[in-house]
BAFI-3210 file (N, C-alpha, C; in Angstrom, 3 decimals, decimal comma, padded with zeros to 6 digits):
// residues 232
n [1|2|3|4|5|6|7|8|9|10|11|12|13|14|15|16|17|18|19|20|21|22|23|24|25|26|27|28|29|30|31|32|33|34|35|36|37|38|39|40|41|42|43|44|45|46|47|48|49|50|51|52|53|54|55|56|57|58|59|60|61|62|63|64|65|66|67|68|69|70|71|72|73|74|75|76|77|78|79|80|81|82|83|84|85|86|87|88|89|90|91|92|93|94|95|96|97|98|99|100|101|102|103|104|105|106|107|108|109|110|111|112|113|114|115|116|117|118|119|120|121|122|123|124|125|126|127|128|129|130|131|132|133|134|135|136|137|138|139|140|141|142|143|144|145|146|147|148|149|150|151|152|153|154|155|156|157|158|159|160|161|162|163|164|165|166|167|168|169|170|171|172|173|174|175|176|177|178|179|180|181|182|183|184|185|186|187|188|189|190|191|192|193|194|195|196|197|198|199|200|201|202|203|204|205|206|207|208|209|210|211|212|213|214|215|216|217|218|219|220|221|222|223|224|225|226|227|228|229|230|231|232]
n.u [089,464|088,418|090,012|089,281|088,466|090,136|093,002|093,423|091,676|094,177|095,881|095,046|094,282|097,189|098,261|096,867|097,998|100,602|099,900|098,593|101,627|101,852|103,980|104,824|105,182|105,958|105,709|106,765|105,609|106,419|104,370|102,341|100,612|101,403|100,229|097,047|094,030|094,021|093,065|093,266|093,105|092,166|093,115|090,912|091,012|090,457|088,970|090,160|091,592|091,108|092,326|094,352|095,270|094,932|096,716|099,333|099,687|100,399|102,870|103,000|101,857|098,804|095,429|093,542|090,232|087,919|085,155|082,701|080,222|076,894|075,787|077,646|077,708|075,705|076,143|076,087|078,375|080,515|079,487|079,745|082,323|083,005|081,730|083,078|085,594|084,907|084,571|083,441|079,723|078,276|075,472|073,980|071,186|071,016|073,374|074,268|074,844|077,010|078,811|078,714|079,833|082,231|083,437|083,269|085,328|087,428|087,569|088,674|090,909|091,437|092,128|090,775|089,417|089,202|087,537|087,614|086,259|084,304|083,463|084,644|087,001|087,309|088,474|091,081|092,027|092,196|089,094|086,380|086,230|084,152|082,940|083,569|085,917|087,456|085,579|085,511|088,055|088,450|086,364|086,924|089,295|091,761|094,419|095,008|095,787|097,770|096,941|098,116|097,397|098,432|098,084|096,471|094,284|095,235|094,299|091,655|088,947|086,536|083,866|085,460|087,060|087,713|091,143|093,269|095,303|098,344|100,865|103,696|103,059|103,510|102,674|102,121|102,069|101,908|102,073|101,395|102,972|101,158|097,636|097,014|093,634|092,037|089,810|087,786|087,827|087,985|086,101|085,775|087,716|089,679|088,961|089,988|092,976|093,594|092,649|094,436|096,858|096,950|096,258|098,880|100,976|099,658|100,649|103,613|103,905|102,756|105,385|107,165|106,339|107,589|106,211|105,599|102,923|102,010|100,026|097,949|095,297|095,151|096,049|095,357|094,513|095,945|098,523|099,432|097,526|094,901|092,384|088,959|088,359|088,328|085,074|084,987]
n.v [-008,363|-009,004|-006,819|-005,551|-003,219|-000,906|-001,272|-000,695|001,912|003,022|003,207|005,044|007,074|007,496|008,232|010,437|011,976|012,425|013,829|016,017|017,185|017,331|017,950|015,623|015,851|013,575|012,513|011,444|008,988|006,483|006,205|005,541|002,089|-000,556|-002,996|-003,969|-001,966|001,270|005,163|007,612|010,842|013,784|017,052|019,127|020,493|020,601|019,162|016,897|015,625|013,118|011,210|012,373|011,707|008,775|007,901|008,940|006,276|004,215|003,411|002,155|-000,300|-000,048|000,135|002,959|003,164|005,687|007,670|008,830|011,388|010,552|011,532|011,323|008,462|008,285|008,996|008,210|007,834|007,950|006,314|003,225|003,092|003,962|001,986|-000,565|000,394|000,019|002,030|004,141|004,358|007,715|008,883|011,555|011,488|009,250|008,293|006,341|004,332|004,223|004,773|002,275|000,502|001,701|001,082|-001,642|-002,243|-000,753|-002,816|-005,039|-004,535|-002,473|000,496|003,467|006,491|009,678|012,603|015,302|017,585|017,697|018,763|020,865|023,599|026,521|028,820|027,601|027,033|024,481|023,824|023,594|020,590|017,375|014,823|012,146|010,522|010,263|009,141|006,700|005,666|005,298|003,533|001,569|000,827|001,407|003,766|006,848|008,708|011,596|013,646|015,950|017,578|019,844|022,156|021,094|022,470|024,098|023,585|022,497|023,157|024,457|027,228|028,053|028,204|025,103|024,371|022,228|022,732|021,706|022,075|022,493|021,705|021,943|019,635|018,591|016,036|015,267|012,926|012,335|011,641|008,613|008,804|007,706|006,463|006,160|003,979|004,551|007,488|011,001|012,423|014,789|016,037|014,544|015,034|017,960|017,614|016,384|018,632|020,743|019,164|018,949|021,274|022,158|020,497|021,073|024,155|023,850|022,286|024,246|026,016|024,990|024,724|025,059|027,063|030,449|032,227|034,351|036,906|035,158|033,699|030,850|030,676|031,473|033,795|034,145|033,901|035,843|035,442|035,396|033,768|033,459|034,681|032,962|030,984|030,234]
n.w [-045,375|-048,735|-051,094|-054,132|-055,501|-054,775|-055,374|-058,427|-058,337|-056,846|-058,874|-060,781|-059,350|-058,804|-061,383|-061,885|-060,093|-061,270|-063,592|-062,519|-062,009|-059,469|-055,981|-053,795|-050,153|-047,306|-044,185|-041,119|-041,229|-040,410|-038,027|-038,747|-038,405|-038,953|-038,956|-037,355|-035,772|-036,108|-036,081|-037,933|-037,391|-039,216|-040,752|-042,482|-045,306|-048,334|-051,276|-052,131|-050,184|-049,169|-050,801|-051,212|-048,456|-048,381|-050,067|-049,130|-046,972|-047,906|-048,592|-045,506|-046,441|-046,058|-046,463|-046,146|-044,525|-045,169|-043,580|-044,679|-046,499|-047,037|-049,206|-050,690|-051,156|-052,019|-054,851|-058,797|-059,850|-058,078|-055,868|-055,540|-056,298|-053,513|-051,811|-053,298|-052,108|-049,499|-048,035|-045,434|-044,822|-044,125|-042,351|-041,259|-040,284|-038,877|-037,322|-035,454|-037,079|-038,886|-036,860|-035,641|-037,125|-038,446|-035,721|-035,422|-037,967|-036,629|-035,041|-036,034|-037,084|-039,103|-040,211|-040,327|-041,648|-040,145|-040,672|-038,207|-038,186|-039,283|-042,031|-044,621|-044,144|-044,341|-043,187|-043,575|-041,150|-037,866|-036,920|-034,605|-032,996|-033,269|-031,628|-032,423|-033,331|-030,797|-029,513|-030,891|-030,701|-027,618|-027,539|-029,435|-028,280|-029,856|-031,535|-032,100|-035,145|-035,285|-038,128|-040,463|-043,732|-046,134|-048,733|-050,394|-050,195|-052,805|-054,940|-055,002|-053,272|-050,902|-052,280|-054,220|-057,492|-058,973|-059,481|-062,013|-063,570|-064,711|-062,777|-060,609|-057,461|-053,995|-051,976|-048,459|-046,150|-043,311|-040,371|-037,223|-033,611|-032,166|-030,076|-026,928|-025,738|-022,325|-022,067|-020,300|-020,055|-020,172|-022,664|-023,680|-022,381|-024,220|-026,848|-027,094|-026,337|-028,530|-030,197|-029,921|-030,564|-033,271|-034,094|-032,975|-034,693|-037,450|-037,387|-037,751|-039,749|-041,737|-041,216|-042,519|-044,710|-048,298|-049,868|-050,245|-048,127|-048,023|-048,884|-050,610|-051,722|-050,493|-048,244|-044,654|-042,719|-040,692|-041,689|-043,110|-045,484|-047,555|-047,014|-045,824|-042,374|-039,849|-037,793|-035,852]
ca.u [088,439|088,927|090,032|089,714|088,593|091,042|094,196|092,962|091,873|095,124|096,740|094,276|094,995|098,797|098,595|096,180|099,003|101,639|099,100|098,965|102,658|102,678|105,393|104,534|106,503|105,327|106,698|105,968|104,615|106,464|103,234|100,905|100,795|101,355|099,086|095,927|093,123|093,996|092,275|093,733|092,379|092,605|092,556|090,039|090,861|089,935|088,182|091,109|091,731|090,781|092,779|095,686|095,885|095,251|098,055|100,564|099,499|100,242|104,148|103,241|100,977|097,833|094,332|092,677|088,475|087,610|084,285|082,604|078,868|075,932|075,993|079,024|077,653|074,320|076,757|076,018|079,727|081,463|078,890|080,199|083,656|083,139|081,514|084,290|086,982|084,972|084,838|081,683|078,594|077,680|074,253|073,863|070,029|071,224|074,940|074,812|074,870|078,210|079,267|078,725|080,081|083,782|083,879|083,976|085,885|088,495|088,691|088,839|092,030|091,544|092,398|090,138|090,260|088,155|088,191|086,716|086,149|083,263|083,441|086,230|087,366|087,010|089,549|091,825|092,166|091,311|087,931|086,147|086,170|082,911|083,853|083,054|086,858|087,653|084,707|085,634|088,960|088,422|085,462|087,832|090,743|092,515|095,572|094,737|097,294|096,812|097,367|097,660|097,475|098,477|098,639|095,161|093,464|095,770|093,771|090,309|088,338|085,057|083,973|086,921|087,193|089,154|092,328|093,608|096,457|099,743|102,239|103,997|102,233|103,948|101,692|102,242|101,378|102,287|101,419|101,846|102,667|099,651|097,509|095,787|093,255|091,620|088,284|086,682|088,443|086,672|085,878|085,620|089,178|090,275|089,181|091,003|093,567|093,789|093,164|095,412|097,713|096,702|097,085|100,395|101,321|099,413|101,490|104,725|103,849|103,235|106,475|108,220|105,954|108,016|105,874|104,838|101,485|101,438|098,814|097,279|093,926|094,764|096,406|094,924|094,255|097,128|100,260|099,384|096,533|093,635|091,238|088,338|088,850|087,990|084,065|085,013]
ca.v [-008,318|-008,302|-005,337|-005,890|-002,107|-000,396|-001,566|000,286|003,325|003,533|003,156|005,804|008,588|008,467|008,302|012,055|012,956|012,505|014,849|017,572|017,542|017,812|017,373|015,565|015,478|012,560|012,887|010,286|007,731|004,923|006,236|004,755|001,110|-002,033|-004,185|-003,673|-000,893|002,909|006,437|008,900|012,248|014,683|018,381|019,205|021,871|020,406|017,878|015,677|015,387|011,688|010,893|012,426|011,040|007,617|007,670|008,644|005,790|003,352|003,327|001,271|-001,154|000,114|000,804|003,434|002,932|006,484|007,839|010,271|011,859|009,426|011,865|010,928|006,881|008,128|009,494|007,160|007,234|007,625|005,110|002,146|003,166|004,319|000,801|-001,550|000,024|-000,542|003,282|003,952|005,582|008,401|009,516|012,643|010,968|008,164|008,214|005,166|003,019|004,430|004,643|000,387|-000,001|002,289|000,226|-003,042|-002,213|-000,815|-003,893|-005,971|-004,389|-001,464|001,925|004,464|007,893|010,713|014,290|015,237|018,564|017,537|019,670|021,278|024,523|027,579|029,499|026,565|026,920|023,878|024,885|023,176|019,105|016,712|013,703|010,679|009,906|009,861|008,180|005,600|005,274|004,752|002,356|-000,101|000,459|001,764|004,612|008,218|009,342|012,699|013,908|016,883|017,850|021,228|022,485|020,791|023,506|025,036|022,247|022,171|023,042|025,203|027,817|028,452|027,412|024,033|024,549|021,254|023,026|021,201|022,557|021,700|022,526|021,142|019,082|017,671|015,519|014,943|011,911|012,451|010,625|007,777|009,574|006,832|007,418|005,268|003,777|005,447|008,798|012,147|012,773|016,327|016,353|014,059|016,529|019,030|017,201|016,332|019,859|021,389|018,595|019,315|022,566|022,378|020,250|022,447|025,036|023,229|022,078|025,363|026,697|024,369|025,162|026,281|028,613|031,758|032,449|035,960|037,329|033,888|033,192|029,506|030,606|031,891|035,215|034,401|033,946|036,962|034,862|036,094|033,377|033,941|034,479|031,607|031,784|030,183]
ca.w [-046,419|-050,275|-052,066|-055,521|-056,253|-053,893|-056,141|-059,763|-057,907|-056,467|-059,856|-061,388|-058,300|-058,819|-062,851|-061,937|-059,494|-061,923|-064,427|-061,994|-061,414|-057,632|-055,613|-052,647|-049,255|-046,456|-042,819|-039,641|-041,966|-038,839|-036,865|-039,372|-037,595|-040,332|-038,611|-036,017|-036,144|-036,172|-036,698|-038,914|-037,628|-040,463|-040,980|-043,418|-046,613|-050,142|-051,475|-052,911|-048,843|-048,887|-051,825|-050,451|-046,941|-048,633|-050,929|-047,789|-046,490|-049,139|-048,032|-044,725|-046,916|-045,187|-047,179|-045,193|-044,607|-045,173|-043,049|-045,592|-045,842|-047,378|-050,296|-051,710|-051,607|-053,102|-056,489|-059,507|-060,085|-056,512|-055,193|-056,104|-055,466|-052,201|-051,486|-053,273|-051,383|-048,459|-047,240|-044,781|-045,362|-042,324|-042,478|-040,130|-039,627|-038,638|-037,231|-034,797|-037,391|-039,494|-035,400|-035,268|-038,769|-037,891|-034,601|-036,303|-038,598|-035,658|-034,122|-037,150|-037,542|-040,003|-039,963|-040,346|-041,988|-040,019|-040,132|-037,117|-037,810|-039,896|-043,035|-045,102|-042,995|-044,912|-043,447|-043,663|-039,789|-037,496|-036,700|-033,402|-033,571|-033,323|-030,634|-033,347|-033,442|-029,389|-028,629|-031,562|-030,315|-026,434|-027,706|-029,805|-027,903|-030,701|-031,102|-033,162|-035,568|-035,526|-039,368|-041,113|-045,351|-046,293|-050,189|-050,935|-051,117|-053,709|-056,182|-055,029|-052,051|-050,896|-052,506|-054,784|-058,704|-058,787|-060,739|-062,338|-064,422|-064,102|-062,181|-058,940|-055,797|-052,670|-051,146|-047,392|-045,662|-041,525|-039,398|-036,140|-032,985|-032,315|-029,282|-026,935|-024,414|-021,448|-022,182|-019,430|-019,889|-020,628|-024,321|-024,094|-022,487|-025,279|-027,893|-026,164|-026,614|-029,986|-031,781|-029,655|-031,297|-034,699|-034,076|-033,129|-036,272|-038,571|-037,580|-037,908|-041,802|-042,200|-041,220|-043,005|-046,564|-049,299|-051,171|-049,281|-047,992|-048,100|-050,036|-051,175|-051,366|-049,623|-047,006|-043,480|-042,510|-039,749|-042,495|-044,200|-046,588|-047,731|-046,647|-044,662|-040,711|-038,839|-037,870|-034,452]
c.u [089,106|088,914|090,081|089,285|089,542|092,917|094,338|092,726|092,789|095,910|096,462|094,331|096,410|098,690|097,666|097,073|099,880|100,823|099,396|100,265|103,030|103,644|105,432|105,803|105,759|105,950|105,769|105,563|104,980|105,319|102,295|101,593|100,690|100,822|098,364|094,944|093,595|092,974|093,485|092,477|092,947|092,091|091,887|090,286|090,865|089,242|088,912|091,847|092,275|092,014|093,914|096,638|096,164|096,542|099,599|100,753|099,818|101,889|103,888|102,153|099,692|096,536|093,549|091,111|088,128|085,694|084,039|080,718|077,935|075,727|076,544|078,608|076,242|074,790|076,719|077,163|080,540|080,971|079,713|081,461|083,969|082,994|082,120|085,268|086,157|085,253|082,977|081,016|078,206|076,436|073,949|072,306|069,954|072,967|075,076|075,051|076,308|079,131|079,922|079,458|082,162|083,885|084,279|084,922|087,753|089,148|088,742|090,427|092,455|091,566|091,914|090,361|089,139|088,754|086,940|086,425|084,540|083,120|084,384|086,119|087,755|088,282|090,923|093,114|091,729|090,535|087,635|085,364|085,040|084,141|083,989|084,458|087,485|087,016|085,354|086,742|089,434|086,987|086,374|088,921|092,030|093,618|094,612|096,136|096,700|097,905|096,947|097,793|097,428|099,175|097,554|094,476|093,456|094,915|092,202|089,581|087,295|085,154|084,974|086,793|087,979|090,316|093,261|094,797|097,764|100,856|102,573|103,763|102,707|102,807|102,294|101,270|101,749|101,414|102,233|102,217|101,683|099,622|096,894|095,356|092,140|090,087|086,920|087,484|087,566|087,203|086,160|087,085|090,194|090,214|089,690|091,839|094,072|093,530|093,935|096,800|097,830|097,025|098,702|100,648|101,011|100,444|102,978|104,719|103,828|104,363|107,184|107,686|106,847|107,835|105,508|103,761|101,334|100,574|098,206|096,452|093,587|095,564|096,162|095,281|095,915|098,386|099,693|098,618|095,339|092,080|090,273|088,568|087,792|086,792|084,121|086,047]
c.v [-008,204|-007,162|-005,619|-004,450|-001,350|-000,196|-000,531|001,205|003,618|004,265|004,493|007,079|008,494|008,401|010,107|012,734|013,138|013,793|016,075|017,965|017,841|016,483|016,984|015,283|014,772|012,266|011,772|009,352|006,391|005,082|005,671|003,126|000,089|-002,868|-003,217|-002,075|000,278|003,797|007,523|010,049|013,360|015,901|018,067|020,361|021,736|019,207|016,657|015,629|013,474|011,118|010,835|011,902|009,281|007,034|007,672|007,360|004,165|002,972|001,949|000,365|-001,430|000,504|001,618|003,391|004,635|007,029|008,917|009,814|010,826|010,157|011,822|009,264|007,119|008,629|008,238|006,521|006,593|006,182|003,913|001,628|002,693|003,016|-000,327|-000,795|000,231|000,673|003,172|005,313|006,257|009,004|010,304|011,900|009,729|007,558|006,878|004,083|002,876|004,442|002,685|000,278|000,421|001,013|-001,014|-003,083|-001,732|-002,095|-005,267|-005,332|-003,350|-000,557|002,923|005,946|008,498|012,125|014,830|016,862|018,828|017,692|020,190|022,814|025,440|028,703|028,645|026,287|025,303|024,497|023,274|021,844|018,663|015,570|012,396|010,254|009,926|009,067|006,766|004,958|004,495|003,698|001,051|-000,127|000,824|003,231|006,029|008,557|010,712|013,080|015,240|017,210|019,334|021,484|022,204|021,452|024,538|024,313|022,740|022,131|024,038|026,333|028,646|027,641|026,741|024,559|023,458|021,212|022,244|021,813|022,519|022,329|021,364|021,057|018,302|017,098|014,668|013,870|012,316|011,616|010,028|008,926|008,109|007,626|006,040|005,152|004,212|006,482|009,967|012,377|014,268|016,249|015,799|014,927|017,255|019,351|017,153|017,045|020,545|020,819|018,619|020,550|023,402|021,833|021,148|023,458|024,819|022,977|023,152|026,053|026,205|024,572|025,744|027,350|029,403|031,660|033,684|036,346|036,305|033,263|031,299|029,330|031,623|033,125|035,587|034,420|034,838|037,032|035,775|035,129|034,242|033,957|033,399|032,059|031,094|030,836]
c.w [-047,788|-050,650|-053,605|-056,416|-055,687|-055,000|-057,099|-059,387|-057,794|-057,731|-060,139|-060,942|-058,385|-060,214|-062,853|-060,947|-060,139|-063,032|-063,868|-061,521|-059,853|-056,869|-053,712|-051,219|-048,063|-045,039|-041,917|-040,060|-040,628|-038,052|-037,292|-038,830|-038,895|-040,167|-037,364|-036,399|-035,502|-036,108|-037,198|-038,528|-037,911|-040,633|-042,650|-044,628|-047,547|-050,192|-052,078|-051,293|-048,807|-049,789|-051,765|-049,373|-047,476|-049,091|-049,698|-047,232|-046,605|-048,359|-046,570|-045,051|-046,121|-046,390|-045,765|-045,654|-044,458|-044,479|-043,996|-045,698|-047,157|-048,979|-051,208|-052,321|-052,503|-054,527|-057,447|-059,887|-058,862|-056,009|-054,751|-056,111|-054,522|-051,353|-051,743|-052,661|-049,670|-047,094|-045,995|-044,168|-043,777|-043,101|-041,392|-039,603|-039,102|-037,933|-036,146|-035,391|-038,069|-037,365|-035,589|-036,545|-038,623|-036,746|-034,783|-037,307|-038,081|-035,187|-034,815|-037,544|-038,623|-039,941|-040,855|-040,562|-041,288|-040,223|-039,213|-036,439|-039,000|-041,787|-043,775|-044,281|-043,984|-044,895|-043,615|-042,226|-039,152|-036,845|-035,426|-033,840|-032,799|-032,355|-030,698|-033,170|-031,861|-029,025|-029,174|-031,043|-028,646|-026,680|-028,247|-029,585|-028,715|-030,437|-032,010|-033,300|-036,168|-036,982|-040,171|-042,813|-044,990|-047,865|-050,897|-051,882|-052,285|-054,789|-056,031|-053,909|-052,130|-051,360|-053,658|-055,931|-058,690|-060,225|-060,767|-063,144|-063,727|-064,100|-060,424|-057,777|-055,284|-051,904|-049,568|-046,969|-044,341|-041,448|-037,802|-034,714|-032,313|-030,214|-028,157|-025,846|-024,217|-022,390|-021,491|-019,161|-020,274|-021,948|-023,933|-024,047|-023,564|-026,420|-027,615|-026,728|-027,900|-030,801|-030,828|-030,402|-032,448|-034,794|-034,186|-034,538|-037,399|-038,633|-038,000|-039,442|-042,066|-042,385|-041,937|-044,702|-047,388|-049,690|-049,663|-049,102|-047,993|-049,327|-050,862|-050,835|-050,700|-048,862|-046,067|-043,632|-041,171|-040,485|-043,210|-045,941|-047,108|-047,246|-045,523|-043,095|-040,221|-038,064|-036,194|-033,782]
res [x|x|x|x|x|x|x|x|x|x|x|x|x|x|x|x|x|x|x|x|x|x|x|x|x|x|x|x|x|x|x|x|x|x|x|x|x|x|x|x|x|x|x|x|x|x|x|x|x|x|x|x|x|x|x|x|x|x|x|x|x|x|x|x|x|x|x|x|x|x|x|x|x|x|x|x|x|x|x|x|x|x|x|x|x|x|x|x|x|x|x|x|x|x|x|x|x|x|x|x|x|x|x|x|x|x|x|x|x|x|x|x|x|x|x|x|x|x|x|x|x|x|x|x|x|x|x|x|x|x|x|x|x|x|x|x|x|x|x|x|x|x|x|x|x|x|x|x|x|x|x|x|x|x|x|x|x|x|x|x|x|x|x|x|x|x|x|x|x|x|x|x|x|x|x|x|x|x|x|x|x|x|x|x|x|x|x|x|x|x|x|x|x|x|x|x|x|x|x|x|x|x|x|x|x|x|x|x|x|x|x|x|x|x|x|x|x|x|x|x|x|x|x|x|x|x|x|x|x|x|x|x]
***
């Protein structure tokens, strides 16, 4: 398909990453696939999420199709965006149709961003995953790269005043190795699967974070954070 808004955004999100000075670090990117349809399933903790995973992504000359909530396409600004680069609209009253819309767009060859934990995650735990990206994946035959961001939420996420000041926050950003699973396999066990795998990773970016988490309101109640405890 044409991209002809996809390009200028791009430009426009690294000329505001270079603003906020961060200092990003990009690991596994060989798992993102350079041809054929993917899923990117993505931990959830800010709202410059999307923005972030895309940009990783950019290295194996991939545009990711981002899955995001019908609210974002009803914005007079986002709208319009969201629809030239060709992201797609989920409507919770209506989800079989963003369902048919991902699927074609799988086996058209495009790779798909979900986070399949629905929501941004509060304590900045993975919290308990929805089964839209297994099903999608044993429907079009496709791989899951399971992916994690961690530093996000130092910028901008729930609850919490965004802080846009420039100065260098290490941002990551993991890909992990692609997951597949049979077409007639069990979903549940596939989710399982894949936040136990996130899980693990999560923890792994973590360990490897520069800054400390101790006593820092955006990091977990388990590294010595102050976020909220995890409500599952």
């Amino acid at each position: 398909m044409a991209d002809f808004v996809y390009p200028p955004v791009i430009v426009a999100i690294k000329t505001f990453w270079r603003f906020l000075g961060l200092q990003f670090t990009f690991t596994g990117e060989s798992h993102v696939p350079r041809k054929g349809g993917a899923i990117l399933a993505i931990n959830h903790i800010g709202y410059l999420d999307f923005a972030i995973t895309g940009t990783a992504a950019l290295p194996a000359d991939r545009y990711v199709r981002f899955m995001a909530k019908k609210e974002i396409f009803d914005n007079k600004l986002a709208g319009p965006l969201m629809r030239g680069m060709h992201h797609i609209n989920v409507d919770r009253n209506n989800g079989s149709a963003s369902f048919v819309a991902a699927l074609r767009a799988l086996r058209g060859g495009e790779i798909i961003g979900i986070f399949p934990e629905g929501t941004i995650s509060k304590s900045f735990e993975i919290k308990e995953l929805k089964s839209g990206a297994v099903r999608l994946a044993m429907g079009a035959g496709v791989p899951i790269i399971p992916t994690i961001v961690w530093g996000s939420q130092r910028i901008w996420t729930k609850g919490v005043k965004k802080d846009l000041r420039r100065k260098k926050v290490p941002i990551t950003v993991a890909f992990g190795e692609p997951l597949f699973f049979d077409k007639k396999g069990d979903v549940e066990a596939g989710e399982a699967l894949l936040r136990e795998t996130l899980l693990s990773a999560l923890h792994e970016v973590q360990a490897n974070y520069p800054d400390t988490h101790v006593g820092q309101r955006w990091a977990p109640a388990r590294l010595g954070g102050t976020a909220p405890a995890p409500l599952n």
